[in-house]
N, C-alpha and C positions, 0 to 999 in steps of 0.2 A: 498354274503350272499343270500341263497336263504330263500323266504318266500311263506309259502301256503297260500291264501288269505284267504281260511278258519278257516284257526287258527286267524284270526288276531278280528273274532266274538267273542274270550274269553274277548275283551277288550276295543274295538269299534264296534261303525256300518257304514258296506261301505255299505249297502242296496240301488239298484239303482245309483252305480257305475261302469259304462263298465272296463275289463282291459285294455281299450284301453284308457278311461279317466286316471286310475289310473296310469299307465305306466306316462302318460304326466303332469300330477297336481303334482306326485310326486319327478320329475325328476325337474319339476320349483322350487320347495320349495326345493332343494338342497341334496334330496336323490336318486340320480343318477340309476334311472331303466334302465339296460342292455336290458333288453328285458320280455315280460310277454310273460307266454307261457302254453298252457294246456299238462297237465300232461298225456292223453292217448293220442293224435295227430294223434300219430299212427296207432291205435287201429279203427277199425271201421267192425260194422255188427258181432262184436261178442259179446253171449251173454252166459245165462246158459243153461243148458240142462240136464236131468237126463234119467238116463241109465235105458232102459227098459227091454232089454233083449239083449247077448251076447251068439253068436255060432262062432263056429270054419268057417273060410274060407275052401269051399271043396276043392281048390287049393294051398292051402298054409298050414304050419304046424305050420306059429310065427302069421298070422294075425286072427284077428277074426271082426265079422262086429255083429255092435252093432244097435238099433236104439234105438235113442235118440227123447223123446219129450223135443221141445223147445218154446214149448209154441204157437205155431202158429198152431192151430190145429192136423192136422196128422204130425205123426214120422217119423221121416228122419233117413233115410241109411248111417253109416259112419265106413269104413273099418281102422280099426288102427292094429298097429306093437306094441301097449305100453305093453311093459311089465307084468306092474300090469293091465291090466284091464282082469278079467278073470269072467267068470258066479257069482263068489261072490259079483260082484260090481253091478251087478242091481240095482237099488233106489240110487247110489250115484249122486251128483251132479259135474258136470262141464266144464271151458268154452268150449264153442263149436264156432270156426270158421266157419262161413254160404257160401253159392257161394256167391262171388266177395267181400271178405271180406279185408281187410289187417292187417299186422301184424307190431312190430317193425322191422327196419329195411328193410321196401319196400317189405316185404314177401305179396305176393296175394298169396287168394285161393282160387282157383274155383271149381266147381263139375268135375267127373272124375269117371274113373272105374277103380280100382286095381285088378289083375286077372280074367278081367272079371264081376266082383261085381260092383254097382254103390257104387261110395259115395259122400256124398253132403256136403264135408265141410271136415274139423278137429276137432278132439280134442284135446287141448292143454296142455303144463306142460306148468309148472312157469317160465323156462325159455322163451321160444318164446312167450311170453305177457310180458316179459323185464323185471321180477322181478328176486330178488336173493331167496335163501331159505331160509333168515333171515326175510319176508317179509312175508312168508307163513310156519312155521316152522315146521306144522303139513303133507305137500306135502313129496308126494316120490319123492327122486332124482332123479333116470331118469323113468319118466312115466309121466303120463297123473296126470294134477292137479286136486285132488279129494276137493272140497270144504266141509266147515263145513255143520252138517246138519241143517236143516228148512233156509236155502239158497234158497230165491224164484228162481222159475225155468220160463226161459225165460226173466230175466231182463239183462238188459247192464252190458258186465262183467268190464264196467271202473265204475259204481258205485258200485258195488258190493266188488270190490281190493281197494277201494278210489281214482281209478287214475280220477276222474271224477271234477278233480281239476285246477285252474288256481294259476300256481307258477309264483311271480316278483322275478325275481335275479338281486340283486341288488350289485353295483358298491361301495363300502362304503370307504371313504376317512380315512389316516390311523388316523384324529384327532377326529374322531366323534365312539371311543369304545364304546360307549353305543347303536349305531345303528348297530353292530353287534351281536343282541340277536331281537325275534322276540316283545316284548315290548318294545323294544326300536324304532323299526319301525312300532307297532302299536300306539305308542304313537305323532309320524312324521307324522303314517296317519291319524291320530284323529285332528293334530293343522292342518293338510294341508287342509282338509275338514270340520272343525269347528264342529266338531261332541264331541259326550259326551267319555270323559276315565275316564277307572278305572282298578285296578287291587287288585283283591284279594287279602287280609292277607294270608299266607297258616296259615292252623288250626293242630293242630297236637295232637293226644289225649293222647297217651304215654301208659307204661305199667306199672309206678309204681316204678320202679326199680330207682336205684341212679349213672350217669355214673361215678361217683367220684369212685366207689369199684371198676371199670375196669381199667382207663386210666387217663392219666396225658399228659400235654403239656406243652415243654418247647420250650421260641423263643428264641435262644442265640443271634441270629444275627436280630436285629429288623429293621434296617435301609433296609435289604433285605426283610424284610418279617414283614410287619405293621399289620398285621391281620392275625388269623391263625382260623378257627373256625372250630368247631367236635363235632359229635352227633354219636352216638353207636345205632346199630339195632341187635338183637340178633333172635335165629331161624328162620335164614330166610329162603326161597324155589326159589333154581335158576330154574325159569321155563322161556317161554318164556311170551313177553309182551302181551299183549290185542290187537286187532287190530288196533282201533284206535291209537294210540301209534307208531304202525310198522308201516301205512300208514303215522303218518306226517314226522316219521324220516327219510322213504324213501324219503318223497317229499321234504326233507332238501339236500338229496346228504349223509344221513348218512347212513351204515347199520344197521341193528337192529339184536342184540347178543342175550342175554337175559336181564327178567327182570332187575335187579341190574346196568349192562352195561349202558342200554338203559335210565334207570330214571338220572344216571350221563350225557348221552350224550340229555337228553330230557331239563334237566336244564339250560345246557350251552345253550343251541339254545335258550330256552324261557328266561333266565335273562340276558344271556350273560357270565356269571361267570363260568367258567370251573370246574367240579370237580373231585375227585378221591377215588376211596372206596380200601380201605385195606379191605384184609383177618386178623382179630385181633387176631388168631391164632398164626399170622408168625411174629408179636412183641412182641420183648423181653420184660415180666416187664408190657407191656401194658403201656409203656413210649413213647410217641414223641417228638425227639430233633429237632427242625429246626434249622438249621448252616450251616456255610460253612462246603466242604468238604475238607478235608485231602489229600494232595498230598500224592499218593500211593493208594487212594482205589478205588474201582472198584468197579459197580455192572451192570449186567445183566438185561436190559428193559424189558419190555411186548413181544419188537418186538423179543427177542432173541439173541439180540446182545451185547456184552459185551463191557463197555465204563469205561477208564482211567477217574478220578474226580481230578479239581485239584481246588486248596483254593482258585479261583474265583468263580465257581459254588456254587449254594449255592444248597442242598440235603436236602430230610427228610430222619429223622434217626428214630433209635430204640436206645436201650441202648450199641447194637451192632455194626450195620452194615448201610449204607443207603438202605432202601428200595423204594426212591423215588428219581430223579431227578426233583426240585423242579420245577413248572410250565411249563415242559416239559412232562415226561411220566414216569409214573410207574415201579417198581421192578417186576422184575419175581418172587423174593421170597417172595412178597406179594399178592399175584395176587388171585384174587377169582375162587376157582374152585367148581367141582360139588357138594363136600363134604363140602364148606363152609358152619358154622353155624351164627359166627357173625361177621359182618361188621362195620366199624370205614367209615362214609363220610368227606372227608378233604373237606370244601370250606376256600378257605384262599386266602390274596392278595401279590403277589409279586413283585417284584421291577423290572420294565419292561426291562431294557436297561441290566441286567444282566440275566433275563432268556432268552430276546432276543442273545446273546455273549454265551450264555452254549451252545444254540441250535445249534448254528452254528457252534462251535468248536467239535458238537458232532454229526453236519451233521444231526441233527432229527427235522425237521421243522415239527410242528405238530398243529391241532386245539385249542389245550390248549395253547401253546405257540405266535401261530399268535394274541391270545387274550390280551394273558398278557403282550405283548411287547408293545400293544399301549395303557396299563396304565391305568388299571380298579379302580372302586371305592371300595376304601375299605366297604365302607357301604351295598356292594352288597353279603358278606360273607355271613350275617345271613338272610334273607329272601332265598337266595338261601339255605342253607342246610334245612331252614324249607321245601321248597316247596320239597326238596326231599324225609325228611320224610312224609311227605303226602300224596305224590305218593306210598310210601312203603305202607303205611298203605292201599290206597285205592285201590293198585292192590294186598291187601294180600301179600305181599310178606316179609313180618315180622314182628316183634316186636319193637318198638320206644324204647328206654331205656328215661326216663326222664334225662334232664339236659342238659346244654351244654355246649361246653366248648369253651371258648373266649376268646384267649391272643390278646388282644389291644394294640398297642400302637400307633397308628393314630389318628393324631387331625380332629376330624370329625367336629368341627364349621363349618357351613355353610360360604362359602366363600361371599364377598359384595363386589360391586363396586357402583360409586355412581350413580345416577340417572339422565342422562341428555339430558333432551329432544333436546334443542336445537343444543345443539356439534351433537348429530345424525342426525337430520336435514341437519344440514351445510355437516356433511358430505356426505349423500346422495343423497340431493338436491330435499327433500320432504318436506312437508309442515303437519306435522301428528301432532293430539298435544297430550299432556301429555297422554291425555284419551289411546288415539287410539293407542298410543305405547306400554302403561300399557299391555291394552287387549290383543296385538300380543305376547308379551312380557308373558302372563300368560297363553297364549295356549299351552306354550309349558313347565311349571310348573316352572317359574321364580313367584319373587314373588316380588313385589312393595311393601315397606315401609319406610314412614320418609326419601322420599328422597333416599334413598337405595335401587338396586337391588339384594336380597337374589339370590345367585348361586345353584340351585340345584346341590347336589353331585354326581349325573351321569355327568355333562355336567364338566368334567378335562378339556375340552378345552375352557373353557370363561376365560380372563386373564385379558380384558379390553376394555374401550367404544367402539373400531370399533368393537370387537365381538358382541355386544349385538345392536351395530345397523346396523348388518349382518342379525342379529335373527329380528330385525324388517321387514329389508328390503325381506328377504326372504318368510316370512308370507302373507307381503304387497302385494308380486306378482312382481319379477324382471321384468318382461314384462310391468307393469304399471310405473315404473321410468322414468320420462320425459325424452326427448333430450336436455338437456341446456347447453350452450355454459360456458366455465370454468368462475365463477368470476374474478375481476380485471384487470388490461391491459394485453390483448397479447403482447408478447415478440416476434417475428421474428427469428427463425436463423440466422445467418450468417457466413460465409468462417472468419477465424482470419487471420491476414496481414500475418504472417507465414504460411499458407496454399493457400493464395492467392498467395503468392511467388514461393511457390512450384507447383502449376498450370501453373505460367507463364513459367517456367525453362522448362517446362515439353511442352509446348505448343511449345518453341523457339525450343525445339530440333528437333521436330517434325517437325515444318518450315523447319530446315533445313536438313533433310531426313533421322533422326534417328530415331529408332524403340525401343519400352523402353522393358526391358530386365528385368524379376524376377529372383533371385538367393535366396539361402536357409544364414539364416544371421549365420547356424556350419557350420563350416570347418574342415579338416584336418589339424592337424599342418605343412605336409609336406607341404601344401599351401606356405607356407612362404620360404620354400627352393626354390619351383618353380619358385619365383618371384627375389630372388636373396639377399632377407636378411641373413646377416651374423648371426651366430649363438647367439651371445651377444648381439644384437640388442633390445634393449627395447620394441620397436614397436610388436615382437613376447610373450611378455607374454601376455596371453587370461585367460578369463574366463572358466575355465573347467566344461562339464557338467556332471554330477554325473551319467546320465543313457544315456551315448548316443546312439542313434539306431545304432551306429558302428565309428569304428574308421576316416574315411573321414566325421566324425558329432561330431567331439567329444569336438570342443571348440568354443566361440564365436568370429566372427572374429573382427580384430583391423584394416583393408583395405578390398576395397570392387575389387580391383584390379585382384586377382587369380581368381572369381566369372566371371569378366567382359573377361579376356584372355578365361576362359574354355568356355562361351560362344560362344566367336569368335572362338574357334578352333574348337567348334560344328559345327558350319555354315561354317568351311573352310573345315572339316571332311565331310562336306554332299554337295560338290564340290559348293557352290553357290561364285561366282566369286568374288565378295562385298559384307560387310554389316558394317551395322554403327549403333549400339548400345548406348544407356543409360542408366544407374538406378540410382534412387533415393534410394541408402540402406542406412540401419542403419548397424555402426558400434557401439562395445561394447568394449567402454577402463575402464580396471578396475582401481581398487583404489591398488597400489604396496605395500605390506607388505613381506621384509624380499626379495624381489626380484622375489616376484611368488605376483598372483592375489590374495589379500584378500578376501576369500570367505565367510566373513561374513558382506559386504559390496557389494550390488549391483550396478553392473558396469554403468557409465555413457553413456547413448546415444546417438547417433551424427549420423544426416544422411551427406550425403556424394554423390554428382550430380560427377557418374562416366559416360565418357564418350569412348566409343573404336570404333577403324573401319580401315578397310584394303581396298585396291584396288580402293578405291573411291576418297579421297582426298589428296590433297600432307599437307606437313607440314604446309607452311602459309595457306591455305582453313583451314584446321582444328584449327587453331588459331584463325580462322576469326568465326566459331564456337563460339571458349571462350570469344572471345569480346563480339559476340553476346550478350552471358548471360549476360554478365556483363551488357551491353548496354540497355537490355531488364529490367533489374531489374533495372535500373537506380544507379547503382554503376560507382564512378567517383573514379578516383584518379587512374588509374588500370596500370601497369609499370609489364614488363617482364626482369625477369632477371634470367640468360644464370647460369645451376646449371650443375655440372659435376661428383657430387659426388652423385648420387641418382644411387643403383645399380641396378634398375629395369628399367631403360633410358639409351639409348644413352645418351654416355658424352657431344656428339658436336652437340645433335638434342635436349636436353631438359633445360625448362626453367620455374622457380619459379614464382610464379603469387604473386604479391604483391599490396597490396590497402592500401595506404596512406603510403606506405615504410612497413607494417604488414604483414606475410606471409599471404597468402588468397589461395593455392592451387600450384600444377604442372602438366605440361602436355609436351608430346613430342614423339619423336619414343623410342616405347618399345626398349630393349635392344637385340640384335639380338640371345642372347646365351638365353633370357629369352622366346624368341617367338620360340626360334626352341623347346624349352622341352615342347611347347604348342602343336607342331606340322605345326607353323606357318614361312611361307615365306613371303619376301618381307618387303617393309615396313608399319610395326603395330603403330597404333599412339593410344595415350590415355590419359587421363587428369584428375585427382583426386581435386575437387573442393569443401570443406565443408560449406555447406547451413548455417551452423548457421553464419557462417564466412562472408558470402556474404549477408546476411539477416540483420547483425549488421551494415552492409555497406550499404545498403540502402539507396537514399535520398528520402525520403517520400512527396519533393519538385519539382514537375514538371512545367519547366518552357514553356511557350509559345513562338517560335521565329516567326516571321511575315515574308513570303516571301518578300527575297531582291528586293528593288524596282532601286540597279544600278547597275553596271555590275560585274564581276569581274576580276582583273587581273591576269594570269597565269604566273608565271616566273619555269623554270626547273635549277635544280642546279646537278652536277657532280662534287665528288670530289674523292681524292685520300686518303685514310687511311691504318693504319695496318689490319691485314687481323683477329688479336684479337678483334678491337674493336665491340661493338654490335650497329649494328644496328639504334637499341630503342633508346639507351640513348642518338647517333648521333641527333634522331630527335627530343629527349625532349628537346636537346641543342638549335635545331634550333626554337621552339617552344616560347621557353622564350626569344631570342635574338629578334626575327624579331618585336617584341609590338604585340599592342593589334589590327592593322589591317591584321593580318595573321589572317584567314578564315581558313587553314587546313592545311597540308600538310604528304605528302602519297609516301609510297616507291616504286620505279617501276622499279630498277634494282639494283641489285648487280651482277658485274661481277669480273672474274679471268681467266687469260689467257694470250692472244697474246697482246701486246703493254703494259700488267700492269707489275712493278716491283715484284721482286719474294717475298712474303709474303705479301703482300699488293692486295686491291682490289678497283672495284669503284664501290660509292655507286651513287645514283640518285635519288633526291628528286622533288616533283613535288609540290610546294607551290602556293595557291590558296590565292589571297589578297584581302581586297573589306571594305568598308566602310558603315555604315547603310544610312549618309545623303549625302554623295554625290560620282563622282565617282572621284576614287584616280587615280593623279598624278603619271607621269615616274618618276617624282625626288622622291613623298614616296616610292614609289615600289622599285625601285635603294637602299633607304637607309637602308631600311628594309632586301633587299638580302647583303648587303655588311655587315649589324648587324650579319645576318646567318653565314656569311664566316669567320668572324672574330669570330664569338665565336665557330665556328667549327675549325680554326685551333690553337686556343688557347686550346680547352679542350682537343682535340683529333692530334694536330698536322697534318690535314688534310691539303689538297692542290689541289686548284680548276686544274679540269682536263681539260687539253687543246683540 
């Protein structure tokens, strides 16, 4: 919204305000100054001049060299090519570009000779001083701009056009409609500098007549259209405006058409309320229907372009046809033209959120519209169409017909919230009282009673007490609001035990020379073929996504596994010899309806501590890995058991992770048919471990042990078993057998080969003994390994190796 500062004298006084304060006081008080800026900038060292005498160039046959007095004593020399300027124009006035002058647009002009002739300057048209012909209506288009007469001669031509002006364009937020009209932001600068406002009744004197003989209005559709209001002007004269008029419209960013145009586009800028004048000719009946329109009809804008209506749009009509598309823009076949005698002005309020959805369905964003969308006051109807017949009247430009015509249906009661000093207080952290709030509170036309604050009807955005102690705080001066530290106890952040968890998982990998890896949580379905899931596998129905960027994104995945391989087959694609990978993803299992994902059910999430890596470690190091975490998190109870049926593993290299007999995760060497569709050689190992699962495992009890103060005994054992049995369970056996003076024990060969019987192997266990009070006896040590042996060839049929 741009605003002329001198418009804003109809209504306040800035008198001894720089634009360089106003810009700043007004951008505090929460009307957002872009920038202030004079309106001729460009403009400099030109002034008027009147033509004294004009001869032909003896060298030319277009130019002719005039002198011009410009008021500085002697006449200056200035050779022009214009057109119109011929012997007839002696005594006319205008501007004249001086040496070292400038123009818009970075145009200098300095003296010179054309064929030999001096000349000292230019004479200008209306274009190259950056106005349009709507500005100057009485200039010839292309020539030298000839000004009206008794136009003093030798004054600055930017007072002379009004550009001798400073414009604020202002930034206007879309809740504050009523500071998109220039009373609405004289009335911001009047509370912002405590100065006096007021703003005239318009006065209308009329001609007598009854506009009940002309016209009628009916609202069918009122929930669209709360206010419709129309006053009739008859004999009018489309001429052009007054000057003052053309200068503030220019200085708005509007152009100036003629009278009639310009008093519609002068009202909108001054009350904010958009209006519209019908030719009352081009209605049938002298009827207005406001309604929705008709799916099927059509009508042709101002702009020329013909637009499909359908029964959302809400149109003015006639008894015929729409002539209006309601809060957006005018009918061609109502349109005012040269021969118009009488004029119908619409001011009416429409319903914002549906003239906002016409416009944009009909691609016409226009100033009437940007208005009505952010929800004007009905109240603004009838003072604006007065101030229009006003202007009619005070610029002659017709006849007022008496009466008006007012279809209401708007509850115009003054809206009340209640009055509360102190909730405002607390909430801004001032200390004002009742008084001082009242006051800030009434500069801006609020009004204190009984406890109540009366809402004035421009302000559609006050709703409730933070608003109104917004409107204090903003008057008060945001800059003046102390610094104080928030009421009652600070609270601290803090990491939740589950993120604390997830820290440390994240920390152990890295210890151990993993690198954490992001993957995208869509997949492709064929994801699940690569990894080795059969086609009925439960584990493959996914959440499908409705728009996915493409078919390898199209569903959420249920394993973070195919994420983790293409990883790796990235880094074995781009030859790096090893790498050992991590992530922490989230997988998405849905809720199963009918055998597919129920999509009206949002899928449950689970992360998921995946691990992969090639070339680095063998199968027990990578084990020694998933201890780790476990170890780390302090999860006890953790038992490895040997799985064959998992089609994404090696049958004879992978093994279930179990905490307290619970599944808790698997890991082992990928599957070799699964690693070659990767692109992958050698052996791939990887380990799928669910966080919530090891998180519920948890013991949130860490114990203290005090370095052994007596020695310990080592005994090593060698025995003979089938070559099925595992391991693990070999040592849980010997674990529980030997009591409670077995300190540890730890595997340190499995062999097959030369001297062992054919299916069978030897395992070797390395038991560490030791007592806290004293140190232990050959005979405990002795009874303890003979407990081992005996409950090893009991469970497992072993047999100590010779």
């Amino acid at each position: 919204m741009k605003l002329p500062l001198s418009w804003l004298s109809d209504y306040t006084d800035i008198s001894g305000v720089t634009p360089k304060e106003y810009d700043a006081r007004l951008t505090m008080s929460g009307s957002k100054v872009e920038e202030v800026y004079y309106l001729g900038a460009e403009i400099e060292n030109v002034v008027t001049g009147k033509v004294l005498s004009v001869v032909d160039h003896p060298d030319s046959d277009h130019l002719k060299i005039c002198q011009i007095d410009v008021g500085q004593g002697e006449p200056i020399q200035i050779v022009t090519g214009a057109p119109n300027v011929t012997p007839d124009s002696v005594g006319e006035i205008c501007p004249v570009a001086l040496h070292k002058s400038t123009l818009p647009g970075g145009v200098k002009i300095t003296k010179g000779k054309l064929r030999g002739e001096v000349s000292n300057g230019m004479m200008c048209s209306f274009q190259e001083l950056g106005l349009t012909h709507g500005c100057v209506p009485y200039a010839c288009e292309n020539g030298i701009l000839f000004l009206p007469e008794g136009t003093p001669v030798g004054e600055d031509i930017k007072k002379v056009l009004g550009l001798d002006d400073y414009v604020a364009d202002f930034e206007i937020t879309s809740n504050r409609a009523d500071c998109f009209s220039v009373i609405g932001l004289a009335r911001e600068t009047a509370a912002t500098f405590d100065r006096p406002f007021s703003v005239k009744e318009p006065v209308v004197k009329g001609t007598g007549d009854d506009i009940g003989k002309y016209m009628s209005v009916e609202v069918v559709d009122t929930d669209l259209c709360p206010r419709y209001t129309a006053r009739l002007v008859k004999n009018i004269k489309i001429e052009p405006s007054p000057a003052w008029m053309r200068e503030r419209l220019h200085a708005c960013g509007v152009r100036p058409i003629n009278n009639i145009v310009d008093i519609t586009n002068y009202v909108m800028l001054e009350y904010g309320q958009p209006m519209h004048a019908f030719d009352y000719a081009c209605l049938s009946d002298g009827k207005i229907v406001v309604r929705r329109a008709r799916n099927g009809e059509s009508i042709q804008t101002l702009d020329g372009q013909d637009h499909d209506l359908t029964d959302k749009m809400l149109a003015i009509c006639d008894n015929d046809k729409p002539v209006a598309v309601a809060g957006v823009m005018g009918g061609a076949n109502s349109e005012i033209e040269d021969d118009t005698k009488t004029v119908v002005f619409e001011s009416a309020c429409f319903h914002g959120a549906t003239v906002r959805v016409t416009a944009k369905a009909l691609g016409m964003r226009t100033e009437a519209s940007g208005r009505f969308e952010k929800g004007l006051d009905p109240s603004l109807t009838m003072p604006a169409v007065q101030r229009a017949c006003e202007l009619v009247e005070m610029l002659g430009a017709g006849e007022v017909v008496d009466g008006i015509i007012d279809a209401c249906s708007a509850d115009l009661t003054p809206k009340t919230l209640p009055f509360e000093p102190d909730k405002m207080n607390a909430l801004l952290g001032l200390d004002l009282s009742a008084d001082e709030q009242k006051a800030y509170l009434e500069r801006l036309e609020f009004r204190v009673e009984d406890g109540k604050v009366i809402i004035p009807s421009f302000r559609v955005d006050i709703a409730r007490m933070c608003d109104l102690a917004e409107e204090v705080a903003r008057m008060y001066g945001y800059d003046k609001i102390p610094t104080t530290l928030y009421a009652g106890e600070m609270v601290q952040g803090e990491y939740t035990p589950k993120q604390l968890a997830e820290q440390n998982v994240s920390l152990t990998c890295r210890e151990t020379g993993f690198d954490e890896a992001m993957s995208h949580s869509f997949i492709s379905p064929k994801f699940y073929d690569m990894i080795g899931w059969e086609k009925d596998d439960p584990r493959r129905i996914s959440t499908t996504i409705l728009n996915p960027l493409g078919e390898d994104f199209s569903v959420m995945r249920t394993t973070v596994l195919p994420s983790m391989l293409q990883s790796l087959a990235h880094n074995h694609a781009h030859r790096n010899p090893t790498a050992s990978l991590f992530e922490l993803g989230t997988v998405y299992i849905p809720t199963v309806k009918d055998g597919k994902a129920d999509p009206d059910v949002l899928p449950r999430e689970e992360k998921i501590i995946t691990l992969g890596s090639y070339g680095r470690l063998s199968f027990f190091q990578f084990k020694g890995v998933v201890e780790a975490i476990c170890r780390e998190l302090n999860v006890k109870g953790v038992q490895f058991m040997p799985e064959k049926n998992n089609p994404s593993y090696h049958p004879g290299r992978c093994a279930n992770i179990l905490i307290d007999g619970k599944p808790a995760g698997v890991f082992g060497t990928v599957h070799p048919t699964v690693a070659a569709r990767y692109g992958l050689s050698g052996e791939v190992l990887a380990a799928e471990l669910p966080l919530d699962t090891l998180f519920e495992a948890i013991d949130p009890v860490k114990l203290y042990h005090p370095l052994p103060k007596f020695p310990a005994s080592t005994r090593d054992i060698a025995v003979l078993v089938d070559d099925a049995v595992p391991a693990a369970s070999m040592q849980a056996s010997i674990e529980k057998a030997a009591g409670h003076i077995l300190e540890s024990v730890k595997l340190f060969d499995v062999y097959k080969g030369k001297g062992i019987p054919e299916g069978q192997k030897s395992v070797a266990y390395s038991l560490s003994m030791r007592a806290p009070d004293r140190t232990l006896t050959d005979e405990e040590c002795d009874k303890a390994m003979k407990n081992a042996l005996a409950a090893l060839e009991k469970d497992f049929g072993a047999v100590l190796r010779g």
